[in-house]
C-alpha positions as a Markdown table, in Angstrom:
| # | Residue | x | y | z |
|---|---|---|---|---|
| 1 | Unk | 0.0 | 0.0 | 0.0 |
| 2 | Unk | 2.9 | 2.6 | -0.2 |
| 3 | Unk | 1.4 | 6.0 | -1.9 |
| 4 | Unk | -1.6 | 4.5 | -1.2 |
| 5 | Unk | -2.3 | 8.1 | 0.4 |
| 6 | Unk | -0.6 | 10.3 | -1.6 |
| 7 | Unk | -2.0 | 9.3 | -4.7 |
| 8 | Unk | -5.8 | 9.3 | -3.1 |
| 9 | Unk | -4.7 | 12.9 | -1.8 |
| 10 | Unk | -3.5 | 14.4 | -5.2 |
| 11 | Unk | -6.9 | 13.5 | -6.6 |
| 12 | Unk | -8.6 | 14.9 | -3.9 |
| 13 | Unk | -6.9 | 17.8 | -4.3 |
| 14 | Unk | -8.0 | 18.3 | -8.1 |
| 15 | Unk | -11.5 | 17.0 | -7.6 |
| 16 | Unk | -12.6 | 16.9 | -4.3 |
| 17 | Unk | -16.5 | 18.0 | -4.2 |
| 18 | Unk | -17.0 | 21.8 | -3.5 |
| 19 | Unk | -19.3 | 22.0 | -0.2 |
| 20 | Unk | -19.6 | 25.1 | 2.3 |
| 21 | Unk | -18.5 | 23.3 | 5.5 |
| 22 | Unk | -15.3 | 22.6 | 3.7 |
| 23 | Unk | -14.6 | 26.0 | 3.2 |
| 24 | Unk | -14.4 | 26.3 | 7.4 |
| 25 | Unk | -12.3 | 25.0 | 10.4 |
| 26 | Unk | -15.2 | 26.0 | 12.5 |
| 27 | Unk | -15.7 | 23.0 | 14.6 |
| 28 | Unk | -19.9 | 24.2 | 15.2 |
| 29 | Unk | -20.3 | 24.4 | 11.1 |
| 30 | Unk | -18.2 | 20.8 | 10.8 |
| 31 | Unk | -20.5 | 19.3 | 13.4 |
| 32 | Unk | -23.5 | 20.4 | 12.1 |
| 33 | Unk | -22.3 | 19.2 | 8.7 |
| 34 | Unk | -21.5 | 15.8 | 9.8 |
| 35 | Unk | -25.3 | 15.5 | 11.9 |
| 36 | Unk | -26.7 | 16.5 | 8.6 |
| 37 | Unk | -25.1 | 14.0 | 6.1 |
| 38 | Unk | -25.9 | 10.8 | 8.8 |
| 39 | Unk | -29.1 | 10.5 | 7.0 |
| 40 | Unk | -29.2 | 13.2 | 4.0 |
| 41 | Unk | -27.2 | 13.1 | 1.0 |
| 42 | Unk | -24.7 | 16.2 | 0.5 |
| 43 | Unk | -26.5 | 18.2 | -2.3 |
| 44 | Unk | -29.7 | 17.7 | -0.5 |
| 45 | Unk | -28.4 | 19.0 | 2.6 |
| 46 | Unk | -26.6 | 22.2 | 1.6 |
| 47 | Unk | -29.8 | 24.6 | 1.5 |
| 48 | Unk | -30.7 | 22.6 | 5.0 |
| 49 | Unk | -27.0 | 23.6 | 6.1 |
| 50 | Unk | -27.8 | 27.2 | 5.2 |
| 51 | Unk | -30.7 | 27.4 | 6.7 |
| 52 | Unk | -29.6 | 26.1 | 10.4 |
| 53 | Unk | -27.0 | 28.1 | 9.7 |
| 54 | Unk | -29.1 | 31.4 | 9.5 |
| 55 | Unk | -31.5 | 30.3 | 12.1 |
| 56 | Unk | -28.4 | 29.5 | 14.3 |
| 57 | Unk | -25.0 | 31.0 | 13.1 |
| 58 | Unk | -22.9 | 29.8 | 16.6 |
| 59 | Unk | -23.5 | 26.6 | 19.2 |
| 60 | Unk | -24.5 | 29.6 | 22.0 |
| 61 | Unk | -27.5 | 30.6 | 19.6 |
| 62 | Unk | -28.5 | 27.1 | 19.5 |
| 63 | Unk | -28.1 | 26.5 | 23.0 |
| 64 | Unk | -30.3 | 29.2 | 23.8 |
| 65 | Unk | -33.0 | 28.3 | 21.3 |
| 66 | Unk | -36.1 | 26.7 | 22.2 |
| 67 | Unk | -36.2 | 23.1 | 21.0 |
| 68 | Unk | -39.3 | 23.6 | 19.5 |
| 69 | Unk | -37.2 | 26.1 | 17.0 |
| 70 | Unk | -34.4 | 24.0 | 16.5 |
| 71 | Unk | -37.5 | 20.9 | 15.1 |
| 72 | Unk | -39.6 | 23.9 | 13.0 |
| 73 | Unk | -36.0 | 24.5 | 11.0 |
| 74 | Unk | -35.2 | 20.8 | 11.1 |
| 75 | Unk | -38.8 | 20.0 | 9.3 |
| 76 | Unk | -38.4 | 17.9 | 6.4 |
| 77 | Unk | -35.2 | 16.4 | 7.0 |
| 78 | Unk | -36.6 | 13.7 | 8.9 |
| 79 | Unk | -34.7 | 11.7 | 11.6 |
| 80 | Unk | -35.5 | 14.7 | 14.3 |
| 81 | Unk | -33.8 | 12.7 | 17.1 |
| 82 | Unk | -30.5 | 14.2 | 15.0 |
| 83 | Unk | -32.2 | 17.7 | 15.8 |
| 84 | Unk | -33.1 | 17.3 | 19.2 |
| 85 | Unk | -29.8 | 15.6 | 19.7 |
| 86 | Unk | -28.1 | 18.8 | 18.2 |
| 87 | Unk | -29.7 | 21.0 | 20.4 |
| 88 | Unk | -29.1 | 18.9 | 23.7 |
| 89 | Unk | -25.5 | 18.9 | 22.8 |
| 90 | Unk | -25.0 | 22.7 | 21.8 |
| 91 | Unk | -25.9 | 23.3 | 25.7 |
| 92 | Unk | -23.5 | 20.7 | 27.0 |
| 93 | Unk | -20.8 | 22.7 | 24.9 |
| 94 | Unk | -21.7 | 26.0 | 26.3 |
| 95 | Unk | -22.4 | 24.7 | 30.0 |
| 96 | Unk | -18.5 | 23.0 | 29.5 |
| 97 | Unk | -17.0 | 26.4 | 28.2 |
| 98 | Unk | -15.9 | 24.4 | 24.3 |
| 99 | Unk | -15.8 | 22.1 | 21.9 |
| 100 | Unk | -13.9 | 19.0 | 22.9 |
| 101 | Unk | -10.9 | 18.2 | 20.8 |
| 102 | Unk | -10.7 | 14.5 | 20.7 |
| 103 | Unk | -12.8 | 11.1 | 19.7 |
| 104 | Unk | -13.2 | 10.1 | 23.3 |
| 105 | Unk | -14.3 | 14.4 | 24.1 |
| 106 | Unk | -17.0 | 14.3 | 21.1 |
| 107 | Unk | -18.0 | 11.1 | 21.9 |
| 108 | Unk | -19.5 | 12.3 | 25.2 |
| 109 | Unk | -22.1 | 14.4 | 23.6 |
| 110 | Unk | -25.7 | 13.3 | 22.7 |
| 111 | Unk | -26.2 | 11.2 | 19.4 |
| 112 | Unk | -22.6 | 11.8 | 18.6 |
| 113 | Unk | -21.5 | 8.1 | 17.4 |
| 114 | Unk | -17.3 | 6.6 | 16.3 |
| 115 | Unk | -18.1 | 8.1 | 12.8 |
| 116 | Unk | -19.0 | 11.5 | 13.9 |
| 117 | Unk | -16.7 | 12.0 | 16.6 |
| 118 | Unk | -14.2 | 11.1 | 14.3 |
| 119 | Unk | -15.0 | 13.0 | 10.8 |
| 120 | Unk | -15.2 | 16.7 | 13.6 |
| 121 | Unk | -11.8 | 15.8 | 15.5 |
| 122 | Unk | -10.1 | 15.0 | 12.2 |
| 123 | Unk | -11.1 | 17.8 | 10.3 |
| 124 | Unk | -11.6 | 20.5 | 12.7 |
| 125 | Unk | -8.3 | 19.7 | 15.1 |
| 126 | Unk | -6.6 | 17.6 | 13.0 |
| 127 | Unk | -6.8 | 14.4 | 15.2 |
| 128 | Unk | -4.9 | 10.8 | 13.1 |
| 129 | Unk | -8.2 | 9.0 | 13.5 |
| 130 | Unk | -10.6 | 7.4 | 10.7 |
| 131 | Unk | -14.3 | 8.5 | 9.8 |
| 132 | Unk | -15.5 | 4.9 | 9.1 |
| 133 | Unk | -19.1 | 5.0 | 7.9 |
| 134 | Unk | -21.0 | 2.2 | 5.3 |
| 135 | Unk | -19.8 | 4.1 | 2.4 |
| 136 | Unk | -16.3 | 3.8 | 3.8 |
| 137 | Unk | -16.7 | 0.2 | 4.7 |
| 138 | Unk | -17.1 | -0.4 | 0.7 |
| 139 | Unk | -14.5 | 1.3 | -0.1 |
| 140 | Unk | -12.0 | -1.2 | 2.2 |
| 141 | Unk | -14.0 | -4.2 | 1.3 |
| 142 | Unk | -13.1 | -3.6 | -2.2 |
| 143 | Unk | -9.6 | -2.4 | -1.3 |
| 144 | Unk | -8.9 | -5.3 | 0.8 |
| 145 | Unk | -11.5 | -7.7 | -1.4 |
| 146 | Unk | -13.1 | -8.9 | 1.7 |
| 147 | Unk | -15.7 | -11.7 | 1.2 |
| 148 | Unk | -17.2 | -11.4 | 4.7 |
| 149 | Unk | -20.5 | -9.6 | 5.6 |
| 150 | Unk | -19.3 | -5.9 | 6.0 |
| 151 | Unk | -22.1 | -5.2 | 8.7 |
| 152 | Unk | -20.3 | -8.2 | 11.0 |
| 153 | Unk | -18.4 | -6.4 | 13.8 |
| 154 | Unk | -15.0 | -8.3 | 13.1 |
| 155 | Unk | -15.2 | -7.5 | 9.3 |
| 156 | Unk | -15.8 | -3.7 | 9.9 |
| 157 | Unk | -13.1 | -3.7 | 12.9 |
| 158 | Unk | -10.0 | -5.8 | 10.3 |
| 159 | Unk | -11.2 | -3.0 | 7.3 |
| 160 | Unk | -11.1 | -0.3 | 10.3 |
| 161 | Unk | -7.3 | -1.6 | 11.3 |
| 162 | Unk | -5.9 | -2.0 | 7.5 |
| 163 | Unk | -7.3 | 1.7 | 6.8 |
| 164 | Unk | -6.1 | 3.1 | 10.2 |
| 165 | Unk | -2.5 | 1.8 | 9.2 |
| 166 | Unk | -2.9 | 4.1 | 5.7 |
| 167 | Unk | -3.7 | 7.1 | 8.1 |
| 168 | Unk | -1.0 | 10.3 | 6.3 |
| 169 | Unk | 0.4 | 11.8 | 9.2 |
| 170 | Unk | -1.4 | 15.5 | 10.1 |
| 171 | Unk | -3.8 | 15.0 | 7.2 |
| 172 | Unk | -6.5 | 12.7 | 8.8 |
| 173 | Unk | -8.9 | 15.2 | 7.7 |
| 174 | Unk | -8.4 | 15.4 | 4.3 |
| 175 | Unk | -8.0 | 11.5 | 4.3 |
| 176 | Unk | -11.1 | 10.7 | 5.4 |
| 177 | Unk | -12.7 | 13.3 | 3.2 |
| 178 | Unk | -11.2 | 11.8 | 0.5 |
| 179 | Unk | -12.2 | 8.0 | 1.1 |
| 180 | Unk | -15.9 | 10.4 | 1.2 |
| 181 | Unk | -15.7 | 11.6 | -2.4 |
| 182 | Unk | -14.0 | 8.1 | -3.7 |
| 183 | Unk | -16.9 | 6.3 | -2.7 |
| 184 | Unk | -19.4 | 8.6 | -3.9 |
| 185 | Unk | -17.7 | 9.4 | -7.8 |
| 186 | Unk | -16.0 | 6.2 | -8.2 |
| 187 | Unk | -16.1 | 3.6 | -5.8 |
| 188 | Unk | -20.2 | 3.4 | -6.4 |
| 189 | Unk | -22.8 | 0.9 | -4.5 |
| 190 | Unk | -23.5 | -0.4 | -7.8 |
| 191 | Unk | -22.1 | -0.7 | -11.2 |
| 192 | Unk | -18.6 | 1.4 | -9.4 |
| 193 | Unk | -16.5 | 3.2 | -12.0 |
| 194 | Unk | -13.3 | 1.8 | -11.4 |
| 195 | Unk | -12.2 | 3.3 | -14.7 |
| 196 | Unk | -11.7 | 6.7 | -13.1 |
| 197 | Unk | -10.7 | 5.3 | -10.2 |
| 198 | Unk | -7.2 | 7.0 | -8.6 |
| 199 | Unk | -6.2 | 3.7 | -6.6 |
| 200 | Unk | -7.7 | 1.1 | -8.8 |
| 201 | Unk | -3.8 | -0.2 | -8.7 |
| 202 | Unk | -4.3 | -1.3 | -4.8 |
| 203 | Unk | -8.0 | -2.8 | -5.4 |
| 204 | Unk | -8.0 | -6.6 | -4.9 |
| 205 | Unk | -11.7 | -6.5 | -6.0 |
| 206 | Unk | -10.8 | -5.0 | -9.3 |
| 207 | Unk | -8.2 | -7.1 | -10.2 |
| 208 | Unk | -9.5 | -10.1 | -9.2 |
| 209 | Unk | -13.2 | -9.1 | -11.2 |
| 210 | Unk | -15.2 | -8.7 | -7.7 |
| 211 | Unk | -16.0 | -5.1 | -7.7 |
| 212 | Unk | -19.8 | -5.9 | -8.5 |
| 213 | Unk | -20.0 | -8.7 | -6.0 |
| 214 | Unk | -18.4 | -6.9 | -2.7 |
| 215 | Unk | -19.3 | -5.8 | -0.2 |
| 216 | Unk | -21.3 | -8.4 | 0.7 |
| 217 | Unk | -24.0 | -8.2 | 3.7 |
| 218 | Unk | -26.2 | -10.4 | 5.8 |
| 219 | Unk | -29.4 | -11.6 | 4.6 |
| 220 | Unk | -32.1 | -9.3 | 6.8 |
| 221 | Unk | -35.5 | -10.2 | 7.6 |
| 222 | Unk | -38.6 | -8.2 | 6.2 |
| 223 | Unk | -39.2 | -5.3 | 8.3 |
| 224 | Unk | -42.6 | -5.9 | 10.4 |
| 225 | Unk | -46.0 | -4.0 | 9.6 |
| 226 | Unk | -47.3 | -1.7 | 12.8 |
| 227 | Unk | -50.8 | -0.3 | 12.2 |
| 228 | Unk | -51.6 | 2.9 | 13.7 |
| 229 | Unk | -55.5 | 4.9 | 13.5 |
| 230 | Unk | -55.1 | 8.5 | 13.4 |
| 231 | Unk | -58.0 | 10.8 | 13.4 |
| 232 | Unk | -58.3 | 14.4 | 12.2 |
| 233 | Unk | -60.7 | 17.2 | 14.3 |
| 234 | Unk | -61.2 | 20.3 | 12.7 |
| 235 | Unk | -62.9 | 23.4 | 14.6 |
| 236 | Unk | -65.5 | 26.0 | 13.1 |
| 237 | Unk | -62.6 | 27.7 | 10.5 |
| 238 | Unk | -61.3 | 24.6 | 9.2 |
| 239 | Unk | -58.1 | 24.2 | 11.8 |
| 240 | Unk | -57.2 | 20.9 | 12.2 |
| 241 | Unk | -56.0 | 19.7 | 15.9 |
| 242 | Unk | -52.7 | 18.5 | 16.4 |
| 243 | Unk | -50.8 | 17.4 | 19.6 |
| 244 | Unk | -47.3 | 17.3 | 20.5 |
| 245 | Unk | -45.8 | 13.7 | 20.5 |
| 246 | Unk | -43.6 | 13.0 | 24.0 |
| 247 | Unk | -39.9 | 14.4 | 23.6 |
| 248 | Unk | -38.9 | 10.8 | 24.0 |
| 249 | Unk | -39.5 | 7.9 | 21.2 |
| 250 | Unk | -40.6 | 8.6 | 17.7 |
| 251 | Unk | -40.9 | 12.0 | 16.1 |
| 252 | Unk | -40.1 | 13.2 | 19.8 |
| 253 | Unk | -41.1 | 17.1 | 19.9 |
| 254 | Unk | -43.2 | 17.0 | 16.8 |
| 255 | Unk | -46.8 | 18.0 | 16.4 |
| 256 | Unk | -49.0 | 15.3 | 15.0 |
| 257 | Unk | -52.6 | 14.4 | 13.9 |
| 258 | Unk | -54.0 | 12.1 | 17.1 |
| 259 | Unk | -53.2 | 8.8 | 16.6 |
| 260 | Unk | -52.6 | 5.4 | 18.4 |
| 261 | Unk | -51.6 | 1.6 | 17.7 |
| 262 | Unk | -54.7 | -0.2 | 16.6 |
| 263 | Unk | -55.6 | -2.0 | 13.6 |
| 264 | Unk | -59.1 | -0.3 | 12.8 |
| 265 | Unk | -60.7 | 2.8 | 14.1 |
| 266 | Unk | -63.4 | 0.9 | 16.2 |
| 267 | Unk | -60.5 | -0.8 | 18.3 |
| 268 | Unk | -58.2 | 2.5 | 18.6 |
| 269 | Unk | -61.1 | 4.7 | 19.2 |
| 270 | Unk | -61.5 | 4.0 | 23.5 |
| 271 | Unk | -57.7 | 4.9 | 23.3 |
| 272 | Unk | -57.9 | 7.9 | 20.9 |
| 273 | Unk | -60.5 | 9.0 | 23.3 |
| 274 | Unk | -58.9 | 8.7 | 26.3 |
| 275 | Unk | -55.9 | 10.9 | 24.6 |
| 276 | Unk | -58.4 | 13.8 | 24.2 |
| 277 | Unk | -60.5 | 13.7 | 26.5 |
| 278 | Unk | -63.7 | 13.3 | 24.4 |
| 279 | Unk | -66.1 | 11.3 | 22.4 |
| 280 | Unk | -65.5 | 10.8 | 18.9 |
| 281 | Unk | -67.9 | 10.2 | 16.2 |
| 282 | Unk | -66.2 | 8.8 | 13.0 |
| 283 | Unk | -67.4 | 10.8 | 10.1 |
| 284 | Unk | -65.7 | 9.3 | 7.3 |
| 285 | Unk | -62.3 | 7.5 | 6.5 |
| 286 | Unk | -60.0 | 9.6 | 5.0 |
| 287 | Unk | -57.3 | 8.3 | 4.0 |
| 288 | Unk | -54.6 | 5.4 | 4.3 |
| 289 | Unk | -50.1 | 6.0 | 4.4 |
| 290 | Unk | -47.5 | 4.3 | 5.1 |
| 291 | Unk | -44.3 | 5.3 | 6.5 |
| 292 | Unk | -41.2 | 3.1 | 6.6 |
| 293 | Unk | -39.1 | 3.7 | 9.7 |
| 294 | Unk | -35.8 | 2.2 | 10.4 |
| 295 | Unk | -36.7 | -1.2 | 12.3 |
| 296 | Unk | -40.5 | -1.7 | 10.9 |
| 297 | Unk | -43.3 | -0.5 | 8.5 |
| 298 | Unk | -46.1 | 1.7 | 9.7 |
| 299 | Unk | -49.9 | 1.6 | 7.8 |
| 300 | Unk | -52.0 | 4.4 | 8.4 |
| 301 | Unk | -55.1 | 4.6 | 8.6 |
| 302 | Unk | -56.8 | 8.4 | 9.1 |
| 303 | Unk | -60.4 | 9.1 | 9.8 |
| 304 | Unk | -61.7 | 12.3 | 10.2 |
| 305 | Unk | -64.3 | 12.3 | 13.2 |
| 306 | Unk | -66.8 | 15.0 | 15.2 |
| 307 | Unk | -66.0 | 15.8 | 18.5 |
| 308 | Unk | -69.0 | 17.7 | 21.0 |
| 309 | Unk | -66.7 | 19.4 | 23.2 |
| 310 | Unk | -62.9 | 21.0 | 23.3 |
| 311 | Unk | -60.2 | 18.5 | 23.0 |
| 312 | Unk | -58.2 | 18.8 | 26.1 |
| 313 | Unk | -55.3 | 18.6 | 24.4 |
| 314 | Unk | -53.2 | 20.1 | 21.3 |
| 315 | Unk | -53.4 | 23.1 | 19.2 |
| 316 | Unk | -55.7 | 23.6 | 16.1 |
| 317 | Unk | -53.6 | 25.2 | 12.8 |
| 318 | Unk | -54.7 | 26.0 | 9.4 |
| 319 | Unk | -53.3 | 22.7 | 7.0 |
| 320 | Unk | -51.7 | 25.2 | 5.0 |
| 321 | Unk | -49.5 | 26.6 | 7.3 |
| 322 | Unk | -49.3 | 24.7 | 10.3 |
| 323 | Unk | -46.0 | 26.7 | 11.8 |
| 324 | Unk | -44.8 | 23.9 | 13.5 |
| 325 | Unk | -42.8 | 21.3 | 12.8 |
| 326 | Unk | -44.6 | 18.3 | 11.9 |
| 327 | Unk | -43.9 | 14.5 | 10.5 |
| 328 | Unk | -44.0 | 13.4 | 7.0 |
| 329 | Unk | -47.6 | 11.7 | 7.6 |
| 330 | Unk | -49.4 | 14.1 | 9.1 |
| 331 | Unk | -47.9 | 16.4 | 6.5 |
| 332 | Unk | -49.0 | 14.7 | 3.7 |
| 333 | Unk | -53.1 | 15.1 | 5.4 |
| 334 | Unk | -52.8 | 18.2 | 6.1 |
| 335 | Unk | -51.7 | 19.2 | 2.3 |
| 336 | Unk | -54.5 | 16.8 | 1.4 |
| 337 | Unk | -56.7 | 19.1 | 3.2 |
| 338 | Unk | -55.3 | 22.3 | 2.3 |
| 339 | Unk | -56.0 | 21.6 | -1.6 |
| 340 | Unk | -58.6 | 23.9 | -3.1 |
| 341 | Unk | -62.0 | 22.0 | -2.9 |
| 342 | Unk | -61.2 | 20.4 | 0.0 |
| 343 | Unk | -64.0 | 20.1 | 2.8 |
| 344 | Unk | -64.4 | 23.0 | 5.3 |
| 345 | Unk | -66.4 | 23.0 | 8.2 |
| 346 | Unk | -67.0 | 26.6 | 8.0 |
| 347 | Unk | -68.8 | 25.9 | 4.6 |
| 348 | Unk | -71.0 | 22.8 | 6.2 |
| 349 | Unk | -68.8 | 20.6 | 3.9 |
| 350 | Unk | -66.9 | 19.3 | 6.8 |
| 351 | Unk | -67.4 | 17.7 | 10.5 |
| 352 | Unk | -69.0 | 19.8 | 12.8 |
| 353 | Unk | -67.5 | 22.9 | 14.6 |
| 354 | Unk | -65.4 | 22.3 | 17.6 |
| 355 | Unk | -65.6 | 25.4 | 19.9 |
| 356 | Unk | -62.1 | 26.6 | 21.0 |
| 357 | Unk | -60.7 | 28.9 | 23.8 |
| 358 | Unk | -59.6 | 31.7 | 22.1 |
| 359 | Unk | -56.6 | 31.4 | 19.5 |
| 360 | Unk | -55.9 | 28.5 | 18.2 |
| 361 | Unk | -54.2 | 26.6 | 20.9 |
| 362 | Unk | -56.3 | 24.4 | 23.3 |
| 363 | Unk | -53.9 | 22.9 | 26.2 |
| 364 | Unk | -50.2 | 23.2 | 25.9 |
């Protein structure tokens, strides 16, 4: 493997992508980067980068922002527990007085993982450690033309080893940077270029015609189906109640249409009840989603039902413009119900009236 390095570096130097957080050594901008690109893919997260950027330029404005904030401009990236993660961290940086400067300091802070810690404290301070993430993992399967399951924990610790030993002195960051853009221009999931490949010369899967085949991975089971009942309550102007989900567990923080585990409407409805505090009358089925999450399938099924008296619970918001961060499913109903012709109460088109105290809040 000698120049193994060198050579990656030289094309990395010449085509490297172009991204804003690469243009910084500002370990709060890296960070954020880094949280971003767990789940989003870099040219989808740049205007998201921008944006959390504006809404919170340093880790002492997003300390002192409400959570509720830091979700709104987190909407639509999905995976919110990065979000509230963000923000938990930001204060346990300010309450500490810094940024830690090492694996073992980052890796003290919320939802900060091996790959994260090591990606900030490489590129920010310069620490020799490796970034080693699933795209990574490909790369030093093919490299090493490992026939093992990459997602085994001895596979991913001999690829981590073999890569560690490649490590340039003082330029960790760049390294692991570069392994980044190798595996997304040339060392490809499927069907990888290795014609524009810089260190084709050190792949075992190349030369030995594997590149197609590797990595290999365990066979997984089918993710399991959850049904859930969800139930939408508009008042007199055509609001439609929402209620904000428990910080802890799925979509913590969020604001969401009503809804519990059930199969069908008649078995969730003592338990949607009981969450409101009144009697529902089912008016008509609305709808049906579903929504893959990472360890199962969820069906939806959303009803739209008449209520006599003020939930005791929630907050009541136009579809249109709810103004507060909610999750992809209830997004999707309430654009459903904001499209022109859809039923309004207000017009006797819709369920009947709910009164509300004033505003459109109804318990916080």
């Amino acid at each position: 493997m000698d120049n193994f390095a060198s050579v990656l570096l030289a094309w990395f130097a010449h085509n490297g992508r172009s991204f804003p957080w690469r243009r910084t050594r500002d370990p709060y901008r890296i960070w954020v980067s880094e949280v971003l690109l767990q789940q989003t893919r870099a040219e989808v997260a740049i205007p998201y980068y921008e944006g959390f950027l504006h809404a919170f330029p340093t880790v002492e404005a997003l300390a002192a922002a409400d959570l509720e904030e830091v979700l709104r401009v987190w909407e639509g990236l999905g995976y919110y527990a990065r979000a509230r993660n963000l923000h938990r961290a930001a204060r346990l940086v300010v309450a500490q007085g810094g940024f830690p400067t090492t694996v073992e300091g980052w890796r003290q802070l919320p939802g900060v993982g091996p790959y994260t810690a090591a990606a900030v404290a490489s590129i920010a301070f310069g620490e020799e450690a490796l970034a080693l993430d699933g795209n990574v993992l490909r790369v030093g399967a093919r490299l090493l033309g490992i026939l093992d399951p990459i997602d085994e924990v001895r596979t991913r610790r001999r690829i981590q080893e073999a890569l560690e030993r490649l490590l340039p002195p003082g330029r960790a960051g760049e390294f692991n940077q570069a392994l980044m853009d190798l595996a997304s221009s040339a060392c490809l999931p499927k069907r990888p270029r290795c014609g524009v490949c810089p260190v084709r010369a050190w792949c075992t899967a190349f030369h030995n015609g594997l590149q197609e085949q590797l990595p290999r991975k365990r066979r997984r089971p089918p993710k399991p189906l959850r049904h859930f009942v969800a139930v939408v309550v508009r008042d007199s102007s055509g609001r439609v109640l929402l209620v904000r989900r428990p910080l802890k567990g799925i979509w913590g923080g969020l604001w969401a249409l009503p809804e519990v585990e059930g199969r069908s409407y008649r078995a969730a409805k003592p338990a949607l009840e009981h969450l409101l505090g009144v009697r529902l009358r089912k008016r008509r089925a609305l709808c049906e989603l579903h929504h893959t999450f990472t360890h199962f399938v969820a069906a939806y099924t959303v009803v739209e039902a008449e209520v006599e008296a003020v939930p005791r619970t929630g907050r009541f918001v136009p579809p249109g413009s709810p103004g507060v961060a909610v999750p992809v499913p209830t997004r999707k109903v309430l654009s459903r119900l904001a499209r022109p012709g859809a039923p309004n109460p207000s017009t006797g088109q819709g369920p009947r009236p709910v009164p509300t105290r004033g505003g459109g809040r109804v318990h916080p």
